[in-house]
Structures are given as structure tokens and as C-alpha cells.
DOBAVEX-756828 format. One line per field, with one value per residue (C-alpha): residue number from 1; x, y, z. Coordinates in Angstrom, 1 decimal. Each point is the difference from the previous one (the first is absolute). Layout:
residues N
pos = c(NUM,...)
x = c(X,...)
y = c(Y,...)
z = c(Z,...)
This chain:
residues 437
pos = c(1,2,3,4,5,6,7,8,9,10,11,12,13,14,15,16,17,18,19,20,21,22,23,24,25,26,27,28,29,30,31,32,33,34,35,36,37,38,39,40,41,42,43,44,45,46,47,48,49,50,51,52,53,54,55,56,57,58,59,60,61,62,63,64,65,66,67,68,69,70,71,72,73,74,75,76,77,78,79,80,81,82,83,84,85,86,87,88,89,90,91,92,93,94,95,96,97,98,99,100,101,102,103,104,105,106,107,108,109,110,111,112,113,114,115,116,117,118,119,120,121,122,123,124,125,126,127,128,129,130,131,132,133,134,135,136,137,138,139,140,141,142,143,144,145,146,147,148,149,150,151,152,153,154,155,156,157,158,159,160,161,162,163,164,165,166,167,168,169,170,171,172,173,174,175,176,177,178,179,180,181,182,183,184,185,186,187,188,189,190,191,192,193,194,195,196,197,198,199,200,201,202,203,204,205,206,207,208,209,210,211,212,213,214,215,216,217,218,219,220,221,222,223,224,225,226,227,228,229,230,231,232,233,234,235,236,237,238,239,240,241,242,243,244,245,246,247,248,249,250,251,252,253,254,255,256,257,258,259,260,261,262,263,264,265,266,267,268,269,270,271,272,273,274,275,276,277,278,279,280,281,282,283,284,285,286,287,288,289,290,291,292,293,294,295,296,297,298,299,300,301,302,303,304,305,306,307,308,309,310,311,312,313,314,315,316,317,318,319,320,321,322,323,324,325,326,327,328,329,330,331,332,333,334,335,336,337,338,339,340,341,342,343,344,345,346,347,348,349,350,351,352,353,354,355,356,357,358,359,360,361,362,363,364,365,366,367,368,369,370,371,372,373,374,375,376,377,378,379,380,381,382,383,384,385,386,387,388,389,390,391,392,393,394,395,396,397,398,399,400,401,402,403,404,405,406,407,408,409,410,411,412,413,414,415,416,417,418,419,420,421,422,423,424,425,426,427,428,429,430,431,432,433,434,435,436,437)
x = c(12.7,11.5,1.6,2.9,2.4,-0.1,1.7,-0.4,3.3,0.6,-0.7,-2.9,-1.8,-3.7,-0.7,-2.6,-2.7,-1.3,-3.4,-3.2,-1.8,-2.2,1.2,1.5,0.8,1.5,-1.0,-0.4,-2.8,-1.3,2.5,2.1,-2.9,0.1,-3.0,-0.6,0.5,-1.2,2.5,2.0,3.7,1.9,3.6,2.0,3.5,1.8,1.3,3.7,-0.6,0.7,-3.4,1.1,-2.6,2.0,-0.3,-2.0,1.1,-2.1,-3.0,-3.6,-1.0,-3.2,-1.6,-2.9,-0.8,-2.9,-0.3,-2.0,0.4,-0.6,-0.9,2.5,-0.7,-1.9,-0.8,3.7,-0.4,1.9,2.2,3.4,2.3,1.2,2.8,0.5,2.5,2.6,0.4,-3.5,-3.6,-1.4,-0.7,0.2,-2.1,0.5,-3.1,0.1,-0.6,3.0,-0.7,1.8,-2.3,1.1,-2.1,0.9,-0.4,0.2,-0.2,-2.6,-0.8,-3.0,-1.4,-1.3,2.7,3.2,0.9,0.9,-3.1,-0.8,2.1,-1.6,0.7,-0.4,0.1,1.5,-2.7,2.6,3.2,3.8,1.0,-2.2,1.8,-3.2,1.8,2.9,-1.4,-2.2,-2.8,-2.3,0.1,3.3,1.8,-0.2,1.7,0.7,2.6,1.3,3.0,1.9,4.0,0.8,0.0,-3.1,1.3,-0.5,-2.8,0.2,-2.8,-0.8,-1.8,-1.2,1.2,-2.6,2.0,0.1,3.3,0.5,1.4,1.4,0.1,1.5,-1.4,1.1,-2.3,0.0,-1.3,-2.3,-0.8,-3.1,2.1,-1.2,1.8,0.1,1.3,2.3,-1.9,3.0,2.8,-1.2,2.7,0.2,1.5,-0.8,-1.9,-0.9,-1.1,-3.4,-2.1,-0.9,-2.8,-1.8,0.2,2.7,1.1,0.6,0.3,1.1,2.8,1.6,3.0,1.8,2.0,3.1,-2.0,0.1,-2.7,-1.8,-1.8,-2.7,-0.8,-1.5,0.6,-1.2,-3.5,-1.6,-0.7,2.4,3.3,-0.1,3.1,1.8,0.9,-0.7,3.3,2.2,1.7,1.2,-3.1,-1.8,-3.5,-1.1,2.6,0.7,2.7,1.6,1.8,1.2,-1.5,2.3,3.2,-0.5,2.6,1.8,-2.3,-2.9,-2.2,0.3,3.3,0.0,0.3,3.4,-1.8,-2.5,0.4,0.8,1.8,2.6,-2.3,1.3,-3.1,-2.9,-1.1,2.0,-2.9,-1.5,-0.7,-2.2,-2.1,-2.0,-3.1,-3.2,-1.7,1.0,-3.2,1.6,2.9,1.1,3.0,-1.0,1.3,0.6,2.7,0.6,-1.8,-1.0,-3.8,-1.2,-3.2,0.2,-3.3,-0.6,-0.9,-3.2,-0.3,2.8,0.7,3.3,1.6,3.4,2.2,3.8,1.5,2.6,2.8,0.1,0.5,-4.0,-0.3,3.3,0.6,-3.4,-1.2,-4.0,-1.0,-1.9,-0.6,0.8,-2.6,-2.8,-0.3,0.9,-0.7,2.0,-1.3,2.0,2.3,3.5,2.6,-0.5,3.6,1.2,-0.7,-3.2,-1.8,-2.9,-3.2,-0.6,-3.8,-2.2,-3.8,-2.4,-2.6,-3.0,-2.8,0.0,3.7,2.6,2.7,2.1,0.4,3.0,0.6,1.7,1.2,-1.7,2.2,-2.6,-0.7,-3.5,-0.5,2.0,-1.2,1.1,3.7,1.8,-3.2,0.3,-2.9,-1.1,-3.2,-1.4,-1.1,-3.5,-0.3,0.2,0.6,2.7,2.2,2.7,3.1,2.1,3.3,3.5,3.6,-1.8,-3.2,-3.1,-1.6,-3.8,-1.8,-3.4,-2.5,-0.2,-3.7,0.3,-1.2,0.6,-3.4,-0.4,2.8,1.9,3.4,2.4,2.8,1.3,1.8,2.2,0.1,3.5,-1.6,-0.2,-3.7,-2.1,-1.9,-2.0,-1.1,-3.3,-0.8,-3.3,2.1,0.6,3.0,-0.6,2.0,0.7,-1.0,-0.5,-3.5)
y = c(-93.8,-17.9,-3.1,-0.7,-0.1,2.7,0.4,1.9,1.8,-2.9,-2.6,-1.7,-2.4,0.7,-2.7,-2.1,2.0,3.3,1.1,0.9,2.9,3.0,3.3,7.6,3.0,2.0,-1.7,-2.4,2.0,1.3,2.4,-3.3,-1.6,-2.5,-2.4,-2.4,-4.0,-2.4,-2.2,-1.7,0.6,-2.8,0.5,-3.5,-1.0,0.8,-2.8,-1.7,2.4,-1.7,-0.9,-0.6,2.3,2.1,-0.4,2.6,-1.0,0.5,2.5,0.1,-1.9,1.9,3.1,0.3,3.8,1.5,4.0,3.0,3.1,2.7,3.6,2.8,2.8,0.5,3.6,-1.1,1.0,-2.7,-1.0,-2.0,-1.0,0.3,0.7,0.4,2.4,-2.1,0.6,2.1,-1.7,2.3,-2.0,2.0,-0.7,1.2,1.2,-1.1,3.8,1.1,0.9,-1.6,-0.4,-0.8,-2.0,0.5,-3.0,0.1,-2.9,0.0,-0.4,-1.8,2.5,-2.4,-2.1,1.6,-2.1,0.2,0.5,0.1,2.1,2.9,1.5,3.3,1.1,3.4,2.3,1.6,-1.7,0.2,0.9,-0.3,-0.7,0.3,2.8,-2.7,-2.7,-1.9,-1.7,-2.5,-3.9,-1.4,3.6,2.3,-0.1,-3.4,-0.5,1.3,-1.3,2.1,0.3,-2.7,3.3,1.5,3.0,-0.2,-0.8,-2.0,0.0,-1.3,1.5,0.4,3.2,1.7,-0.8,-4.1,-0.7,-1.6,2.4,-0.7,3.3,0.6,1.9,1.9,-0.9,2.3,0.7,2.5,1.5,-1.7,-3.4,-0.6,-0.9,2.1,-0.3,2.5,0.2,2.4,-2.7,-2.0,-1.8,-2.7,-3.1,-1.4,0.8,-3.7,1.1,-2.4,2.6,-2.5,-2.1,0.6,-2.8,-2.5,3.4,-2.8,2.6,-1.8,1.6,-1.5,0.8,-3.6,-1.3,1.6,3.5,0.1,1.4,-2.7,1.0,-2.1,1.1,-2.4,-0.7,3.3,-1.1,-1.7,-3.5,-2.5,2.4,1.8,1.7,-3.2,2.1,-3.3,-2.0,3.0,0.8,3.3,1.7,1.0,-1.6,-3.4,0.3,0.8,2.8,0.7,2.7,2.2,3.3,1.4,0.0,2.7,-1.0,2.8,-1.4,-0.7,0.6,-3.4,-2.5,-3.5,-3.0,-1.5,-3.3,0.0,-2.3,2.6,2.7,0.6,0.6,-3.5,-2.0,2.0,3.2,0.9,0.5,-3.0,-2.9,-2.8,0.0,-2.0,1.3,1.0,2.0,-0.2,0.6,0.3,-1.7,0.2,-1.2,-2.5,2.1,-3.4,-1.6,2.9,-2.3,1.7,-0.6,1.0,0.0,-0.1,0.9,-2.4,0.7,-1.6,-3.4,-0.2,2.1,-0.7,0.7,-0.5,-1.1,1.2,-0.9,2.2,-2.8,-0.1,4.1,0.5,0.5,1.7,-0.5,-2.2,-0.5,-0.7,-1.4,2.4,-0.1,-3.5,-0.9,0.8,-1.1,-3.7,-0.3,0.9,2.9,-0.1,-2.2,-0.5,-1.2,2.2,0.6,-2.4,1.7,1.3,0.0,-1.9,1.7,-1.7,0.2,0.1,0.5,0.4,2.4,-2.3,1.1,4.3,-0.2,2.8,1.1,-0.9,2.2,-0.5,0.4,-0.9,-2.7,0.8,0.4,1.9,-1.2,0.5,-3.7,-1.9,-3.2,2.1,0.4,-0.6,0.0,2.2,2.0,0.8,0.2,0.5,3.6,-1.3,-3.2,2.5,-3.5,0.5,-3.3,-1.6,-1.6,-2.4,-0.7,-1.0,-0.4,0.2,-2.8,1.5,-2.0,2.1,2.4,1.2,2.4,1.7,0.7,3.6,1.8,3.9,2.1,0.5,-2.7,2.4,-0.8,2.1,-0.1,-0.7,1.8,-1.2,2.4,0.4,-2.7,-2.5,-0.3,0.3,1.9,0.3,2.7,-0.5,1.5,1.5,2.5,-2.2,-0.9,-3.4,-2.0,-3.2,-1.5,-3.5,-1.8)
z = c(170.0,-6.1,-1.1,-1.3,2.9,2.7,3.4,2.6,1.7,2.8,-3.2,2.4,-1.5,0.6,-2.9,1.5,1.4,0.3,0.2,-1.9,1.3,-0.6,0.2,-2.5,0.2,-2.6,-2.3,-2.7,-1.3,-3.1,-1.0,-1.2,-1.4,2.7,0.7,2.8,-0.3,1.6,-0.2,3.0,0.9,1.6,0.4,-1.0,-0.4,-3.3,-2.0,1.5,3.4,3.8,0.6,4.0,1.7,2.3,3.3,1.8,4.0,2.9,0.5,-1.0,-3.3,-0.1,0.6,2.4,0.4,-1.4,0.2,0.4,-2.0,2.7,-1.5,0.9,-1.6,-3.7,-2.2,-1.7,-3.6,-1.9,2.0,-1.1,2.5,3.6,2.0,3.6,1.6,1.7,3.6,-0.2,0.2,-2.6,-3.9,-3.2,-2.8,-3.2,-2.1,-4.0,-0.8,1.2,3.6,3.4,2.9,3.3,2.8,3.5,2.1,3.9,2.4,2.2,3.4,1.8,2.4,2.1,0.4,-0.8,-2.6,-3.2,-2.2,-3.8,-2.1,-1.4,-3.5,-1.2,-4.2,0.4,-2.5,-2.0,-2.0,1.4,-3.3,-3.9,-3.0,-2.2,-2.2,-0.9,-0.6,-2.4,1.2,-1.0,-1.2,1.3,0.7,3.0,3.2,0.3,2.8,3.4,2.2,2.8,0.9,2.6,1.9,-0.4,-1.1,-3.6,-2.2,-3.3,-2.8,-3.3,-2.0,-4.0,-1.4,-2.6,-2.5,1.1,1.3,3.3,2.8,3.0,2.1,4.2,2.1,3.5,3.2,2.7,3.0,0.9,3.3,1.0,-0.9,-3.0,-3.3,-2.4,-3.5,-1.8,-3.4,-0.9,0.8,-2.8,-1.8,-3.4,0.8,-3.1,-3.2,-1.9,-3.7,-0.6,-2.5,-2.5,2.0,3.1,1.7,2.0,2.2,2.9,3.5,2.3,2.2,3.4,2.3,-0.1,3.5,-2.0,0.8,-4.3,-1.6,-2.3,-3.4,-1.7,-3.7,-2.5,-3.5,-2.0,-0.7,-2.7,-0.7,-0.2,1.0,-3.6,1.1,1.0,3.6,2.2,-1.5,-0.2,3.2,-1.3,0.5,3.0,-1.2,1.1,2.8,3.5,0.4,3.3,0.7,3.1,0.1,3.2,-2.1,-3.1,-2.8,-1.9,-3.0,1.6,3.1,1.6,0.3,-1.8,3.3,-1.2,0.0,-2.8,-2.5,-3.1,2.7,-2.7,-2.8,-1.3,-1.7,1.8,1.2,2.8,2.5,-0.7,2.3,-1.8,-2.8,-2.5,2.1,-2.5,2.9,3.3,2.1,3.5,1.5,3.4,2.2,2.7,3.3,2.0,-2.9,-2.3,-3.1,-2.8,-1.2,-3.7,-1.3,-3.8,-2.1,-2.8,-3.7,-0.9,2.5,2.9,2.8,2.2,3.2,0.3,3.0,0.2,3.3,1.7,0.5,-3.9,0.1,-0.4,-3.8,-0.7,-3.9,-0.2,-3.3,0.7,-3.9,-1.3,-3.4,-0.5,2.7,1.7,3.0,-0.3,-3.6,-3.2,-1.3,-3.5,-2.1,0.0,2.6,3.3,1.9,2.5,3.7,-0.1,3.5,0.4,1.4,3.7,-0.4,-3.1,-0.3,-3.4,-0.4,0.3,2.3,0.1,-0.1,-2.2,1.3,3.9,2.3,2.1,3.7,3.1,2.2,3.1,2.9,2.6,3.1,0.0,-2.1,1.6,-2.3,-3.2,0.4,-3.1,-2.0,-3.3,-0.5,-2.9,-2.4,-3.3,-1.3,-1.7,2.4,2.7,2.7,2.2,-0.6,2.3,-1.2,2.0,-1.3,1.4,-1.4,-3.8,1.0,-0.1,2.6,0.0,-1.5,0.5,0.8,3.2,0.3,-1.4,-2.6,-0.6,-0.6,-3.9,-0.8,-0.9,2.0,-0.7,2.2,3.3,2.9,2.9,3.0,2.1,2.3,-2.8,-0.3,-3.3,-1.6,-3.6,-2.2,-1.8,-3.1,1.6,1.9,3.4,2.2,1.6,2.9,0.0,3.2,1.3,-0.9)
């Protein structure tokens, strides 16, 4: 699944350095035409930029884990993303298909001992809920994304209707009496409806419940090569953006209330639920729940994959433009004069080796690694190699494997549990966690 001048929202200089690596997920596949390269990204200063590296200050200047991917459950079919329940140890995983599947994890206990012993997990055999009648499945559409209320008591989906479009849908979670969740497939409600019926591809999916308890919505550009419909550069539209929005406050126009500080709130210069854009296909973002920074993963076109770093003090993103269509990655990607502003990727990596298209993931904040804090995790969807990146205050200091591949290389996404430890979805049907060695 960029040159001339661009800066990112703090104007940091990240001129000198940054890093050459290797690194997909939905997608920069054949639907757009797209091929792989084999040539080599190397972000650099642009021409009359501070070329003072940024200082990083103290910490680690490398990173020395290496992990195991630890099977938790498999028989998933397709699986896309995950989401935990906050406050609950449960994970929910939604199914490309249209179902949502929900695996019960329970801490256990050594009975020898006492102690606390392995965790077991448990793939409940039939779905919470299965959306298979609504939505169109196959290529880059399906169920695509899942996020919960800050309060657990409400489920958010997004999905591709049969007709294309993007829908965002909520859902009631109750109880039932053996303690359970259950969801109210009646209770079903349209957040959004985002027409994209002309291509296929660049659905994004990604949703998250941000620190602000906002609901966060990741769509790419419309699909086809080379943004055809010039969506990334137009902040009017919902495509190649994130939207946020607040779901718990119903408008008298509209069932969800506009947060009074995104950047268009007025409907002045941009779509009002807008809150960056200029993304081509944003394949997973996340929040960092330490610092509240923003993390975007960015499929390329046809060479360069991104990931993006937006850092809470500089309001995370709000009103980012990310560059898309005048570059790819860090490299122009058509002529002309781009606009002043643009923010520059953090990380950039080519698709030399098996690699297509990033697949973005988390800063881990666990306590089960204790040598990984503040590592982003992230990977590669054809690569399949789980890949650390070490970066602070805009320096990427490291970035490297972590010893890791997922069965089939076939990464599709990753999953943070309510603990703050990871997990990845392989394409063969598999939850994996992340666990030390």
C-alpha cells in the first residue's frame, strides 16, 4: 500500500545531515503504474538554508536493541490495522474485508511461583461487528482503520463504501452481561462521507484519538499517478490530508463539531475540518503518547518513501503543508517554484533492495524494552524488516534494523496496546509482538 526551499513549522534547520536508509503499505503499487528504483535518497540542505546542524542535547546517539517478533494469534484474514481499547487489555484488529475481530489478552500468572507469567491471547472466533455488505474490498480499499473514544465507549471505522468513497462511521460499545463488549451494529452513524470514485487507490485509513481526545482522519490524494486531481496542494479538499474533527459535539449541520483551532475553522482558505495536507498517501501516523508529536509516514510515487516528524511545541502539524506534489520525499517531483513553508520530511529512504512503499509506526513508550524508548518503529511493506529510527529535536541521529523480519514480508501495519508495547500485522494473516531480542 523536494528542493527549492522548504521548512518545517519550528523553521529547524536539518540542512546538514540526515540519513540514507532502507525501508509500504498502502501502496505505491500498480494501480499508479508505479515501479521500483533503485536509486538512493539522501536528504541535503537546500540552496541559502542554515546549514547549523541542530543541536540534538543529551541521550543515546545510537540504537542498540535488536527484537523478536513473538506470535500472538494468526487465522486473521487480511488484516489492516489495530487498535486497543483504552483502559481495557483487549486489541482490535480490523479485517480488510470488512469484518472487526477482537483478541482478548489476559495477564498471566506463574503457578509455581505466583508471579506474573506470560500474557496469553485469545482471537475471539466470530467478529464484533462485519461491514462486508458496505464496503468495497480489494487492492487498496476495505476496512482500513479503527480508533476508539478516549472513553472507550465509542468505536470509529474507516471504511470504502461500494461505491468508493471514504467513510468514516461511529459506533456504540456496550457491555454485555458476561463483561464483554459488544458493539451496537444498529447505533451506526456517518461521520464523514469523502467522495474518491474515480481511482482506487490513495484511500490512506489511518484514524487516531489525538491528546486533544479529537478524532484524527488520514485520507490520501484520490489515487492515480502523479495526483491527477491536484487534491495534495489544495487544502479545500479532504484528500491528501489529515482532517480532525470532534465527534462528541453534533452541529446543527453536521454530525461532528469543527475544534475552533484548525487552521481553515472559518471555512477561510481550506476545508474547515482540515488539519495538514500536501500528504500523497498517508500510510499510518501516530501521536507519540510521551510528547504528544505527531509522526507521518508518507508513501512515495515511484522512488521515495517519507516519514515525517511534527513536534507538539510547534502545535504538532496544525496547518502543515507536507509538499506533495511538488516533491516526493526529498526530491522535486515537478517544475515550477514550490511555495515557501513546506515541511521537510525528517527521514527519507529509496526503494533499492525489496523496498515499495513505508509503513509507519510508533515511538515506543513500553516498558518491556527498556533500551527502545523514544525509538520510532516503523518498517517497509515489501522489505518486511522492522527498522528503528532515532531522532531528537529534528536530528536523526540512527536508524537501522532491528533484527526482525515479518513472515511473508508482507508488513502491513503496526499496533500499540494501552501499555505502550508493539505489535505488527503480517500479510499472511498473523499478529506479532514486539519483544526484546
Amino acid at each position: 500500500m523536494r528542493p527549492p526551499s522548504r521548512t518545517s513549522p519550528s523553521a529547524r534547520a536539518r540542512g546538514l545531515v540526515a540519513v540514507v536508509a532502507l525501508l509500504a503499505a498502502a501502496c505505491s503499487g500498480a494501480d499508479d503504474g508505479e515501479g521500483a528504483s533503485t536509486t538512493t535518497a539522501v536528504t541535503t540542505s537546500s540552496e541559502g538554508s542554515d546549514t547549523t546542524a541542530p543541536d540534538p542535547g543529551p541521550g543515546p546517539t545510537e540504537i542498540t536493541t535488536t527484537i523478536t517478533l513473538a506470535p500472538v494469534v494468526d487465522g486473521l484474514d487480511q488484516p489492516t490495522a489495530m487498535a486497543p481499547r483504552p483502559g481495557h487489555s483487549d486489541l482490535w484488529i480490523t479485517e480488510q474485508g470488512g469484518a472487526v475481530r477482537r483478541v482478548d489478552s489476559t495477564a498471566g500468572t506463574d503457578p509455581l511461583s505466583g508471579q506474573p507469567g506470560p500474557t496469553r491471547y485469545e482471537l475471539d472466533p466470530e467478529p464484533v461487528l462485519d461491514l462486508g455488505d458496505l464496503t468495497e474490498a480489494g487492492g487498496e480499499q476495505g476496512l482500513l482503520g479503527i480508533a476508539f473514544s478516549s472513553d472507550a465507549q465509542r468505536l470509529y471505522l474507516h471504511h470504502t463504501s461500494p461505491d468508493g468513497d471514504v467513510v468514516v462511521a461511529e459506533y456504540r460499545i456496550e457491555e454485555s452481561p458476561d463483561g464483554d463488549p459488544r458493539v451496537d451494529a444498529e447505533s451506526r452513524r456517518v461521520l464523514l462521507t469523502i467522495p474518491h470514485s474515480e481511482f482506487p487507490n490513495h484511500n490512506g485509513g489511518q484514524l487516531a484519538t489525538g491528546p486533544d481526545g479529537f478524532l484524527y482522519v488520514g485520507v490520501g490524494d484520490g489515487g492515480g499517478a502523479g495526483d491527477p486531481l491536484a487534491n495534495g496542494q489544495d487544502p479545500g479538499t479532504l484528500l491528501g490530508a489529515i482532517s480532525r474533527i470532534d465527534p462528541e459535539a453534533p452541529g446543527p449541520d453536521r454530525p461532528y463539531a469543527v475544534p475552533e483551532a484548525n487552521p481553515f475553522a472559518d471555512g477561510e482558505g481550506g476545508a474547515p475540518e482540515v488539519y495538514l495536507y500536501g500528504a500523497r498517501n498517508p500510510w499510518r501516523f501516530s501521536f507519540d503518547t510521551a510528547t504528544g508529536d505527531l509522526w507521518v509516514a508518507d508513501v512515495g510515487q515511484n522512488e521515495i518513501e517519507e516519514i515525517n516528524w511534527l513536534p507538539a511545541a510547534d502545535g504538532a502539524g496544525l496547518g502543515a503543508n507536507l509538499g506533495w506534489d511538488w516533491f516526493e520525499g526529498d526530491r522535486p517531483y515537478r517544475d515550477g517554484d514550490a511555495p515557501d513553508g513546506l515541511v521537510d520530511p525528517l527521514f527519507t529512504y529509496d526503494h533499492s533492495g525489496d523496498n515499495c512503499s513505508v509503513t509507519g509506526g510508533y515511538v515506543y513508550r513500553g516498558e518491556a524494552i527498556e533500551s527502545l524508548d523514544g525509538v520510532y518503529v516503523f518498517g517497509d511493506y515489501c522489505g518486511g524488516d522492522v527498522r528503528g529510527l532515532l531522532a531528537r529535536n529534528g536530528v536523526v541521529l540512527d536508524e537501522r534494523s532491528l533484527g526482525a523480519q515479518v513472515p511473508g514480508r508482507a508488513l502491513v501495519s503496526f499496533g500499540q496496546d494501552d501499555d505502550g508495547e508493539l505489535y505488527v500485522l503480517a500479510g499472511t494473516g498473523e499478529l506479532l509482538k514486539v519483544v526484546e531480542g
